[in-house]
C-alpha positions as CSV (number, residue, x, y, z in Angstrom):
1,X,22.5,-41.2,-16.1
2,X,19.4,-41.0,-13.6
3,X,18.5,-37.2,-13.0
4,X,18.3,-35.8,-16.6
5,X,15.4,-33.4,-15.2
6,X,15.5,-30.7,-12.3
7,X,12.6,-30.2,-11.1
8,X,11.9,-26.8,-8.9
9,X,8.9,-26.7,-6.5
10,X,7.7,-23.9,-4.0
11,X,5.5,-21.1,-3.3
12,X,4.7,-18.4,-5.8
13,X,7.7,-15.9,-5.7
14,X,10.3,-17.9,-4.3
15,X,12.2,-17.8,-7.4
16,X,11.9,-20.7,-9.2
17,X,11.9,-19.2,-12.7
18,X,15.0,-17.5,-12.2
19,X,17.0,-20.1,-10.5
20,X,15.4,-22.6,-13.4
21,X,16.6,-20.6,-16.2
22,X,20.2,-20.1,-14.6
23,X,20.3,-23.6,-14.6
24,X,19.2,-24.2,-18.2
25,X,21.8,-22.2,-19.2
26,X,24.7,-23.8,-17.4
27,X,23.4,-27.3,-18.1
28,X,22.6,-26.2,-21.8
29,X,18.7,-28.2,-21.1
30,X,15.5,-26.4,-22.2
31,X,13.9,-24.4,-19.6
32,X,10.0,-25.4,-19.1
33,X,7.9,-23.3,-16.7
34,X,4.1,-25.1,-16.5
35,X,2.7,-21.5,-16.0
36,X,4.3,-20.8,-20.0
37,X,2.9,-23.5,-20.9
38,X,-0.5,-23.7,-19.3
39,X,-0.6,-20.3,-21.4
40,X,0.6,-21.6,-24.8
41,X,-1.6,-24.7,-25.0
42,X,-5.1,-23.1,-23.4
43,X,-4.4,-19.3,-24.7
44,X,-5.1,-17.7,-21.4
45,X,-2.5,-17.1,-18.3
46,X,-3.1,-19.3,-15.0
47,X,-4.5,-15.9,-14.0
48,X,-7.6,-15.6,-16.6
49,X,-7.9,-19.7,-16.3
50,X,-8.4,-19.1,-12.6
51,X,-10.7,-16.3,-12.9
52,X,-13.0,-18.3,-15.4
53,X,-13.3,-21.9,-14.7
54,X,-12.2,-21.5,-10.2
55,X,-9.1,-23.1,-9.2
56,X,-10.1,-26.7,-9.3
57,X,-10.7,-25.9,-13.2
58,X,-7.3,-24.4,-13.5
59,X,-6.0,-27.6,-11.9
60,X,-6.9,-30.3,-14.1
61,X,-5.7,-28.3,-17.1
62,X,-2.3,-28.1,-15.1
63,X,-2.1,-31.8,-14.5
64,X,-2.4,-32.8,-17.8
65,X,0.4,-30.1,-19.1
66,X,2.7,-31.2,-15.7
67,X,2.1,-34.9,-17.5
68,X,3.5,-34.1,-20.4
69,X,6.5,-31.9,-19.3
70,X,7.2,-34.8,-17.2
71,X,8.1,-36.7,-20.2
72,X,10.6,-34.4,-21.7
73,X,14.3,-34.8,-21.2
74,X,16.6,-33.4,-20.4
75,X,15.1,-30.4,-19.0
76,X,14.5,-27.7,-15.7
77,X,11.2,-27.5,-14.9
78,X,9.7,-24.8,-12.7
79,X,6.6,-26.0,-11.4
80,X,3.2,-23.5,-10.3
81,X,2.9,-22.9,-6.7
82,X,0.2,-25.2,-6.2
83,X,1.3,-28.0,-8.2
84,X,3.1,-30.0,-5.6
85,X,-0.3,-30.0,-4.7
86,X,-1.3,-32.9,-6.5
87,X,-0.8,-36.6,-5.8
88,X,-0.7,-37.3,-9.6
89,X,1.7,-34.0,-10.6
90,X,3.9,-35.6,-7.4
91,X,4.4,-39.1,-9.3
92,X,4.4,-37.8,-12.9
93,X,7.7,-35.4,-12.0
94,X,8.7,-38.2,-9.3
95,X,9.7,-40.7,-12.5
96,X,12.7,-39.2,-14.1
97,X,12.6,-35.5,-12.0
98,X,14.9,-34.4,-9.1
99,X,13.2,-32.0,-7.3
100,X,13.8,-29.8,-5.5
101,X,12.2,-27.3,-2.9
102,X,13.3,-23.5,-3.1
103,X,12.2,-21.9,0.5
104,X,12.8,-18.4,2.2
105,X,10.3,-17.3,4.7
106,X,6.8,-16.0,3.5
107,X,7.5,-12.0,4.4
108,X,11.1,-12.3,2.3
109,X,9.1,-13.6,-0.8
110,X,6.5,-10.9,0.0
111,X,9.3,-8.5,-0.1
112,X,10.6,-10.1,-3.8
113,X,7.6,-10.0,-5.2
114,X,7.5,-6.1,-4.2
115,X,10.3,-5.3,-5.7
116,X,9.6,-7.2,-8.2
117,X,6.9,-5.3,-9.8
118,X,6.4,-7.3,-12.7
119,X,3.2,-6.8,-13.2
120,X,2.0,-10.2,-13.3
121,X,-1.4,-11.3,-11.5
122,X,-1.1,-13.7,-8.8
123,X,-4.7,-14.2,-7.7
124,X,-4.0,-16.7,-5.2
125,X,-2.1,-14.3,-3.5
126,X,-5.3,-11.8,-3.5
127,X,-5.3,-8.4,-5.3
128,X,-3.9,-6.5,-1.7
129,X,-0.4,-5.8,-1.7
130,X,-1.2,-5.4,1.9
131,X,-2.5,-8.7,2.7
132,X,0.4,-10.8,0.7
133,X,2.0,-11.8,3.9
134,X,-0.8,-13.0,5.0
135,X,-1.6,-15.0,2.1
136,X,1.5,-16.0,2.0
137,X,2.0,-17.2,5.5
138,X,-1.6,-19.3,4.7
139,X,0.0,-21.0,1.5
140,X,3.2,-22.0,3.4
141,X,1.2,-23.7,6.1
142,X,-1.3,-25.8,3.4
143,X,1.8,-26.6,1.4
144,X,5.0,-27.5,3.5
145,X,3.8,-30.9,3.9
146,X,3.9,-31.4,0.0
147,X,6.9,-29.6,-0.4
148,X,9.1,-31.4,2.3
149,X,8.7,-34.5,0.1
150,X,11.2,-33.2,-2.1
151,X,14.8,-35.0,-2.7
152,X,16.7,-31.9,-1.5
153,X,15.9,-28.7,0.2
154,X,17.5,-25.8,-1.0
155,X,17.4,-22.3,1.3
156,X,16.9,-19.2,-0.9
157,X,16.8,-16.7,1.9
158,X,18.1,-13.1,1.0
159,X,19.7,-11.3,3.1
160,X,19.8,-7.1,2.8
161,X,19.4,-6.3,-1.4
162,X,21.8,-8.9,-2.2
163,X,19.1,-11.4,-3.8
164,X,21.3,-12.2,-6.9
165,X,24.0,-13.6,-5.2
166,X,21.4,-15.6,-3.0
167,X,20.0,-17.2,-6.1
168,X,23.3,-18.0,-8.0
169,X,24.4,-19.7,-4.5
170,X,21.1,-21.6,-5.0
171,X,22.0,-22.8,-8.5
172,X,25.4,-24.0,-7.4
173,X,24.0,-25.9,-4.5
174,X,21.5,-27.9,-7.3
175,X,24.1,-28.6,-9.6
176,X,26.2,-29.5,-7.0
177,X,23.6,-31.8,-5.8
178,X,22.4,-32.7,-8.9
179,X,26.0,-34.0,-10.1
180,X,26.7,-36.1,-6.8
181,X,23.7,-37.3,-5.1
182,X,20.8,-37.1,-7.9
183,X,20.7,-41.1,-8.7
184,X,20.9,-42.2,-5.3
185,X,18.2,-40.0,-4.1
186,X,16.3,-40.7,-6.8
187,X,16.5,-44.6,-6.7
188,X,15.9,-44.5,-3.2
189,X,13.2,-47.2,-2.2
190,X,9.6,-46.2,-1.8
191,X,10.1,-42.7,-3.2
192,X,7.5,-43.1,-5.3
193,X,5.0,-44.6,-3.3
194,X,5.8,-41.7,-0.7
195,X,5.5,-39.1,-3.7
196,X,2.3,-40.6,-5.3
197,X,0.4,-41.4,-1.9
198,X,-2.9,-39.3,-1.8
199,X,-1.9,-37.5,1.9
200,X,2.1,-37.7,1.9
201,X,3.2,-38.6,5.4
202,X,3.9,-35.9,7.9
203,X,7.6,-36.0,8.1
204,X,10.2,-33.6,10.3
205,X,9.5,-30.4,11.6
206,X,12.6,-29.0,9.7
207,X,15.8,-30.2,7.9
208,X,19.2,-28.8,8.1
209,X,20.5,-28.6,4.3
210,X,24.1,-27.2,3.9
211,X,24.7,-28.7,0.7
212,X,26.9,-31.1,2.1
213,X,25.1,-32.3,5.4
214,X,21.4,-32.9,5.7
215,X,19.5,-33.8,9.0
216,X,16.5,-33.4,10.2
217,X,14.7,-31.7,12.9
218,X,11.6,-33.9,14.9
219,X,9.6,-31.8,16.7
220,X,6.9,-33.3,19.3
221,X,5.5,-35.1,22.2
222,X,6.6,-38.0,23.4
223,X,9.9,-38.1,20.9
224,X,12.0,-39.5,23.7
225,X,10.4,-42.5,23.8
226,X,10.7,-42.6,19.4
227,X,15.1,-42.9,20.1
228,X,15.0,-46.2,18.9
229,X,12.9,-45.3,15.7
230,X,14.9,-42.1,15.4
231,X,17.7,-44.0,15.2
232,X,17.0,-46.3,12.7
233,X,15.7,-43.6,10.4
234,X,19.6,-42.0,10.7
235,X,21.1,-45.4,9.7
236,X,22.0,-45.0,13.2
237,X,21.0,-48.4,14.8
238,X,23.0,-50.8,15.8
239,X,25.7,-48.7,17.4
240,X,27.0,-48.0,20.8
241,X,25.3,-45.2,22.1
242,X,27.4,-42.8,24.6
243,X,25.1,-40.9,26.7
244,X,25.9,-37.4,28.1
245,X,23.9,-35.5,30.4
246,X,23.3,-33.4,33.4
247,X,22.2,-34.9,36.8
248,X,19.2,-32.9,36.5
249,X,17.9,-34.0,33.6
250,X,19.2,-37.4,34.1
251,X,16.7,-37.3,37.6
252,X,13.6,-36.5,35.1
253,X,14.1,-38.2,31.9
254,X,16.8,-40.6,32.4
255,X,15.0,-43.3,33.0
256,X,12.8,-42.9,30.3
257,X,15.8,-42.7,27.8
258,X,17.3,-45.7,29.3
259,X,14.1,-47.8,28.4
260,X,14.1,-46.4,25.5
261,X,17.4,-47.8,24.2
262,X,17.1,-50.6,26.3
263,X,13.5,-52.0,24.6
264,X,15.1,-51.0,21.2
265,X,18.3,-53.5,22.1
266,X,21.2,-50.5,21.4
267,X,23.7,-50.8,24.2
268,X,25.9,-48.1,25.3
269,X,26.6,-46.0,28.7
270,X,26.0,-42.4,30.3
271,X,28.2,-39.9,31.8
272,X,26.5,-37.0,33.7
273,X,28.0,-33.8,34.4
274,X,27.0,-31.4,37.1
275,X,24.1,-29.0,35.8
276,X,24.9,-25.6,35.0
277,X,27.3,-23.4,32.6
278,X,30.4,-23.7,35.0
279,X,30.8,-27.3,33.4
280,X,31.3,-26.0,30.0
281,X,34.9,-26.1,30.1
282,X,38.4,-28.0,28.7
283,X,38.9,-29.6,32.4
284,X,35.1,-31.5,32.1
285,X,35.8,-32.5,28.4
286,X,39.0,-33.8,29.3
287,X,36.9,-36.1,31.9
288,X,34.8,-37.1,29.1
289,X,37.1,-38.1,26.8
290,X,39.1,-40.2,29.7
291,X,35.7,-41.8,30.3
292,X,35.4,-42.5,26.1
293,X,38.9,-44.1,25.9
294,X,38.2,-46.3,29.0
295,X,34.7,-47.3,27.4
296,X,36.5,-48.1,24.4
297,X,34.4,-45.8,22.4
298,X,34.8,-46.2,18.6
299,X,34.5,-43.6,15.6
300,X,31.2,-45.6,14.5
301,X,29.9,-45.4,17.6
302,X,27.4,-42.6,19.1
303,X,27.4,-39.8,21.1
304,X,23.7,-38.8,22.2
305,X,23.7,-35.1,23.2
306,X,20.2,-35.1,26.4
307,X,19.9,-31.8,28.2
308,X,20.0,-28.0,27.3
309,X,22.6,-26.1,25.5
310,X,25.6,-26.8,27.9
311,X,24.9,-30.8,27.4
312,X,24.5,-30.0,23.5
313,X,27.2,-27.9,23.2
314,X,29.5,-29.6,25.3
315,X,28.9,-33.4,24.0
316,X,28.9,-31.8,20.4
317,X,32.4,-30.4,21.2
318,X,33.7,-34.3,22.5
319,X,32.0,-35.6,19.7
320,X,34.2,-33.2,16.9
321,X,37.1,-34.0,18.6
322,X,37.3,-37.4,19.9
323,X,38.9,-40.2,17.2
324,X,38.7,-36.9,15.4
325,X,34.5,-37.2,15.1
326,X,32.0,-39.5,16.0
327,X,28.3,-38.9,14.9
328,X,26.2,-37.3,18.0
329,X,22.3,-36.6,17.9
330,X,21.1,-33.7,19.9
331,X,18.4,-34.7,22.0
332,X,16.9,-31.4,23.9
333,X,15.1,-30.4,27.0
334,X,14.8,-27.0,27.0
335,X,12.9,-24.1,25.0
336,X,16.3,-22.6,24.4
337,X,18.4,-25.6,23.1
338,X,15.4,-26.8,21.2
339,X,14.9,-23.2,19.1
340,X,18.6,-22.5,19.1
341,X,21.5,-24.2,20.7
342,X,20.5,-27.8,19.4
343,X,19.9,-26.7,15.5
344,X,23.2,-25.7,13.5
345,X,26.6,-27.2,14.6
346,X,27.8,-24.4,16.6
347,X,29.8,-26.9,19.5
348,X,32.0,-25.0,21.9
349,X,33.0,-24.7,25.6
350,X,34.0,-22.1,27.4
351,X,37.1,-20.3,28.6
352,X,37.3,-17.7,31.4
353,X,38.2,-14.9,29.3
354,X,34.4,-15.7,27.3
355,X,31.7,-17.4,26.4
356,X,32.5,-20.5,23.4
357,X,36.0,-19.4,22.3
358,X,36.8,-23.4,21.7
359,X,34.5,-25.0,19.4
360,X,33.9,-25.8,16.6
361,X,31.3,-26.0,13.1
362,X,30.3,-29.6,13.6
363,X,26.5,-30.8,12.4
364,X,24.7,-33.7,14.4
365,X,22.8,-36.3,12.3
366,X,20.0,-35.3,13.9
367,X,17.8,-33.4,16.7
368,X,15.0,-35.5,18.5
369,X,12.8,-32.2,20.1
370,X,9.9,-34.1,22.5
371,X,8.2,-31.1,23.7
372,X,6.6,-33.2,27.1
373,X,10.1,-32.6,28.3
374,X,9.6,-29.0,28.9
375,X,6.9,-29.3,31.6
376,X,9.2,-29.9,34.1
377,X,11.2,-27.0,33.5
378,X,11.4,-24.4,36.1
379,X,9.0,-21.2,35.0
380,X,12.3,-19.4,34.8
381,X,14.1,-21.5,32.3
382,X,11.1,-21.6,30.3
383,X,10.8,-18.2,30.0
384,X,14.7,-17.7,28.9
385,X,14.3,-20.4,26.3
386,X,11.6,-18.4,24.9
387,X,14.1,-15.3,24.4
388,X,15.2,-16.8,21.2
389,X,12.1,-17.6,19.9
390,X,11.7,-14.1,20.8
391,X,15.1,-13.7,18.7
392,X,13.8,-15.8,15.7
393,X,10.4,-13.7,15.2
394,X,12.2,-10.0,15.2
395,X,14.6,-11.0,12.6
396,X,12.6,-13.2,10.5
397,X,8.9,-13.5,10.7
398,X,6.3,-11.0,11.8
399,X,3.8,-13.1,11.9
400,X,5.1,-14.6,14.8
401,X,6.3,-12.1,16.5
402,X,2.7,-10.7,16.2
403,X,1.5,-14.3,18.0
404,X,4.0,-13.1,20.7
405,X,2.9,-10.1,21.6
406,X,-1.0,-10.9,21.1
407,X,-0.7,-13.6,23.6
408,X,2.7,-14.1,25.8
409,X,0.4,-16.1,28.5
410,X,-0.2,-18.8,25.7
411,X,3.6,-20.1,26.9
412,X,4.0,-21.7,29.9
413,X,5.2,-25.0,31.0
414,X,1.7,-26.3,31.7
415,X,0.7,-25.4,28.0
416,X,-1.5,-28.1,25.8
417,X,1.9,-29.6,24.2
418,X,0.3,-29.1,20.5
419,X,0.9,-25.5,21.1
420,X,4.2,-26.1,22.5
421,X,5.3,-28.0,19.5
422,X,3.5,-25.7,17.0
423,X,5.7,-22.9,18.5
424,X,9.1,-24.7,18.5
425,X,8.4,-26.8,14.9
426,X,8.3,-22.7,13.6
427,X,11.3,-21.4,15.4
428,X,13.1,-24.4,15.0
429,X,11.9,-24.4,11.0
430,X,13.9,-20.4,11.0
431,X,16.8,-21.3,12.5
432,X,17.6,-24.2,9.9
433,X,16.9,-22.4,7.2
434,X,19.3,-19.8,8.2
435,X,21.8,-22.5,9.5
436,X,21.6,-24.1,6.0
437,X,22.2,-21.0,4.0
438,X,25.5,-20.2,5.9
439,X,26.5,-22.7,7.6
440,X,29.4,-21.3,9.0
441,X,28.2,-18.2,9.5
442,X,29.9,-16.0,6.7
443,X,27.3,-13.9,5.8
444,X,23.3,-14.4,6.6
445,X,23.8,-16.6,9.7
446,X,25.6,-13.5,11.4
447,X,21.7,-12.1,11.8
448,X,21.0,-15.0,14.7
449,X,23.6,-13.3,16.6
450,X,20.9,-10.4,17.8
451,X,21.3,-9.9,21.0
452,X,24.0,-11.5,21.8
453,X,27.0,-9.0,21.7
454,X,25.9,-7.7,24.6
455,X,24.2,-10.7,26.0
456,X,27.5,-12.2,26.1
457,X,29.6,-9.7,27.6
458,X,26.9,-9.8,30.3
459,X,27.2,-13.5,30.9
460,X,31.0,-13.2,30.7
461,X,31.3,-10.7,33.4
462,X,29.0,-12.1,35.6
463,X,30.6,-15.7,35.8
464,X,27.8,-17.4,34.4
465,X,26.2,-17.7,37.1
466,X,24.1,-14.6,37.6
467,X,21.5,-14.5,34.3
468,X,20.5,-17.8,32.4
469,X,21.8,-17.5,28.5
470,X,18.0,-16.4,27.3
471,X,18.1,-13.5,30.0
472,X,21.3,-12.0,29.0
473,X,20.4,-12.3,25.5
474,X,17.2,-11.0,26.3
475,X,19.0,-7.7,28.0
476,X,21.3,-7.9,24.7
477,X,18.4,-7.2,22.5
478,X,16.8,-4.1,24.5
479,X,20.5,-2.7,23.7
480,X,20.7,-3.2,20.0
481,X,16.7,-2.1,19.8
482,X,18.2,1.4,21.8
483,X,21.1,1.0,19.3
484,X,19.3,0.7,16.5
485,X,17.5,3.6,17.6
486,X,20.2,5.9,18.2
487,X,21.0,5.6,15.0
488,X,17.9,5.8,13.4
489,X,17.4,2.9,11.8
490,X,13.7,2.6,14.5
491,X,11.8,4.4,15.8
492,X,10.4,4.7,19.8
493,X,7.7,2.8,19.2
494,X,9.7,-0.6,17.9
495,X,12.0,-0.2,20.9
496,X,9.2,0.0,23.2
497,X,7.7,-3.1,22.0
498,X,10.9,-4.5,22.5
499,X,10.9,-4.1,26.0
500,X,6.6,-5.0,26.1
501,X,7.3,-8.3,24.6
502,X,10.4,-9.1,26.7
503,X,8.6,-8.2,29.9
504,X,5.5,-10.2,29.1
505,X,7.8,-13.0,28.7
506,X,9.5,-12.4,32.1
507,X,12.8,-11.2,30.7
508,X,14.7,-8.5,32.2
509,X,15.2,-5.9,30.1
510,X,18.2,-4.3,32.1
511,X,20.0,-5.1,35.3
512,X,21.8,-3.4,38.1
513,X,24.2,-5.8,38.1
514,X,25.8,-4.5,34.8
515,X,29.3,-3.4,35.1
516,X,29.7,-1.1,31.6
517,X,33.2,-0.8,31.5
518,X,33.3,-4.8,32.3
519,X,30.9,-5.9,29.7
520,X,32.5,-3.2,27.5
521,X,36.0,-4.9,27.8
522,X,34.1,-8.3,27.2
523,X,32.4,-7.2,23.9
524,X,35.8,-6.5,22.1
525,X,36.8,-10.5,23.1
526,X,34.0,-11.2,21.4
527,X,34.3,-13.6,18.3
528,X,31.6,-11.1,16.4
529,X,34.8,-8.5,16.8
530,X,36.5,-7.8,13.0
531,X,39.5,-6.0,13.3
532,X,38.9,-4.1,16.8
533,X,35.4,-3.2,15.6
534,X,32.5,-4.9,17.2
535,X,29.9,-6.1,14.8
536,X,26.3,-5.6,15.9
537,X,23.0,-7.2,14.8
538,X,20.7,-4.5,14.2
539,X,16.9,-4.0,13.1
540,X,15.6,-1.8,10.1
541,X,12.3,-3.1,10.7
542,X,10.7,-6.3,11.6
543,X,12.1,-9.0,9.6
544,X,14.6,-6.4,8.5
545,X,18.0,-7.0,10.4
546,X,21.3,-5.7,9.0
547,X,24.7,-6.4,10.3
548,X,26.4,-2.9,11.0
549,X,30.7,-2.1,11.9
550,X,30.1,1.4,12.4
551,X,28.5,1.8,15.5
552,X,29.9,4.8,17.3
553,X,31.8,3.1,21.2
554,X,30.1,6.3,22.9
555,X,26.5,5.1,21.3
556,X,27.5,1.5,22.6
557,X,28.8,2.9,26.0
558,X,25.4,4.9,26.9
559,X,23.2,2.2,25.7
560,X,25.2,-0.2,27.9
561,X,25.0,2.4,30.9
562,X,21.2,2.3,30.4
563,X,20.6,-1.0,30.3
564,X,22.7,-1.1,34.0
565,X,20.3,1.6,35.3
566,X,17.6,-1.6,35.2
């Protein structure tokens, strides 16, 4: 059969070498790493080569070794950091190779390679443990375009000191893969024209990757206007569309998606809801699907998702459960349902008792992001949105976060739209690879929830109505920093900057309006709740967030009392 090579490609650190071997052994292949090799043939490491002849040396020798391992098979090949690099490396492993791309975020490799300790010298990376982020960060940026040309994505994100487990799921998800989808993917038409090209084309922002569902993620201006091509890239086309939105956003970009469709010849129809949260409920649903069975709507036909998170989650929800699924797109217009509610499958609505206690796990085929959308936001829905960005860079990326607090006036509505995007392509680029290593959130995805134990129960007892979704969560996080705090995980200073960021944003950090026994009551409805315990997201550090049981109700009940004192 096709696929009688895996081939494993991604930054230095990642761990390639150990997934590689892991798979040698179960598939009984020899295990090739070009670094080993590179050493045995030239008699010198990648390190010394580096050192003596400069990188562009180093490369050549690597080509002509990547050449020949190309040719071997079977066999797992971990590849050099770099060597993805190169348009002729790209169509030598392209031939008989399925490759694939092992990611976790640059400051979780940093961390592996830390604990690492092997010794080994990396002098890409520099000779500064303290600068490896950095570096790091750098490399990701040069070489994500390269990478994403891969035939599957595979998330290797740890989570806690649990990186075994991580990498074993990350083996299972290749052979998995490997065994099912390896000959289509690689017989796929143009692959090696798209792998060999000199400057690969720029393709999503992200891609969702469960291991059984893969979409992808666009990210830009004018994106709206792309549906039609969207569409067709989905092996969408030619369907019915079903439009669902809000009669505020269908008042600013309706019109544009209507010509949209209309000059790409799909036919279809809209339903608008009334803007806000209160129309996240069974008795609108209901509406919706009465309006599906009178349009006739068919399982092959399409739901398109165009507003913020109640649009998304509510036309996610029909779309699970009408004919028992149709396919739906997410097409955002917000900060916050582009970074967070748009990305991952989470579809609900709401009941009175809570916030998205009917829903479902339920992926779209895709989420079309167009950035221009968000200049027409009011400043204080642009500033929610921006709470889970916010979210994103505490638990995952200091870089970011840094970016944040450096500059919070760099992110407004009226901001160059390059920015805009180059903001949202990261944050959306987190929250799939979180989303695609627990997709149903039974382990690692529990971390996106920061914030929002609270920030729920805030929203709950205030009908909705009171703080936007990024406010409340906003409030949530101030909590679990004071939290965290109380029980020393952080110190003053990392609770302060809580509260600096959060501010410079124009989030509230604390309201008046809080009722603590109220939000109290709320927080054990939650779904985060394991047997009467409530579950909070916590930080350790930046990019450090644990998920703890034992938090003490008086430590909750002050913290809450606080954050009511404004």
């Amino acid at each position: 059969m096709a696929g009688q090579q895996i081939v494993l490609i991604g930054l230095s650190g990642v761990g390639k070498s150990t997934v590689g071997r892991a798979l040698a052994e179960r598939l009984g292949w020899p295990f090739l790493d070009t670094d080993d090799l590179i050493t045995e043939a030239e008699g010198s490491t990648p390190a010394e080569l580096i050192d003596r002849d400069g990188e562009p040396g180093f490369r050549k020798i690597e080509e002509r070794v990547v050449a020949d391992a190309a040719k071997r098979t079977p066999a797992v090949i971990a590849t050099g950091g770099g060597a993805f690099l190169s348009a002729s490396n790209r169509a030598a492993l392209g031939q008989q190779g399925f490759i694939c791309f092992l990611d976790a975020t640059p400051s979780a490799i940093a961390s592996r390679l830390r604990a690492g300790s092997s010794g080994e010298r990396r002098p890409l990376l520099g000779d500064d443990p303290a600068d490896l982020d950095t570096r790091l960060y750098q490399l990701d940026r040069e070489r994500r375009r390269f990478y994403s040309h891969a035939d599957i994505w595979v998330p290797v994100q740890p989570f806690g000191d649990d990186d075994t487990s991580v990498l074993t799921a990350a083996v299972d998800r290749i052979l998995r893969a490997w065994a099912t989808d390896a000959s289509r993917l690689i017989g796929l038409p143009r692959r090696l024209e798209r792998l060999s090209a000199d400057a690969p084309a720029i393709g999503p922002a992200a891609v969702v990757d469960t291991g059984r569902e893969r979409y992808p993620i666009w990210v830009g201006a004018g994106e709206l206007d792309r549906l039609p091509d969207r569409l067709e890239q989905l092996d969408l086309a030619g369907r019915r569309v079903f439009l669902i939105s809000d009669s505020e956003v269908i008042d600013q970009h309706g019109r544009r998606a209507a010509e949209a469709l209309d000059a790409g010849g799909i036919a279809g129809a809209s339903y608008i809801i009334p803007s806000g949260e209160q129309s996240k409920g069974l008795q609108v649903a209901r509406e919706i699907y009465a309006w599906l069975a009178e349009q006739r709507a068919e399982r092959r036909d399409l739901v398109v998702a165009l507003g913020g998170g109640v649009v998304g989650d509510l036309g996610g929800y029909v779309a699970a459960t009408y004919l028992r699924g149709m396919p739906f797109i997410q097409v955002p217009t917000t900060v916050l349902a582009m970074n967070d509610a748009a990305i991952g499958g989470k579809v609900a609505v709401d009941l009175p008792d809570g916030k998205n206690l009917v829903g479902a796990f339920y992926q779209p085929r895709g989420v079309v992001s167009d950035v221009s959308t968000l200049r027409t936001l009011p400043g204080r829905a642009f500033a929610e949105g921006f709470a889970e960005v916010i979210k994103h860079a505490w638990i995952l990326d200091p870089e970011l976060l840094g970016e944040l607090e450096a500059r919070p006036d760099a992110y407004q509505p009226h901001s160059d739209v390059e920015v805009l995007a180059d903001v949202t392509a990261r944050s959306a680029r987190l929250k799939a690879l979180i989303v695609s290593s627990d997709p149903e959130e039974r382990g690692l995805r529990a971390i996106l929830n920061y914030g929002h134990t609270i920030g729920h129960a805030i929203e709950a007892t205030t009908g909705y109505t009171e703080f936007l979704h990024g406010e409340a969560v906003g409030i949530g996080m101030m909590g679990a920093a004071r939290i965290a705090h109380g029980l020393g995980l952080i110190d003053e200073e990392l609770v302060a900057r809580h509260g600096d960021l959060l501010r410079g944003f124009g989030l509230p950090i604390g309201s008046s309006s809080i009722d603590v026994e109220r939000v109290m009551g709320a927080m054990l409805l939650d779904k985060k709740v394991e047997q009467g315990q409530l579950r909070f997201v916590l930080l350790e550090g930046v990019g450090r967030p644990v998920v703890r049981g034992d938090v003490p109700e008086d430590l909750v009940r002050s913290v809450v009392r606080d954050l009511a004192r404004g």
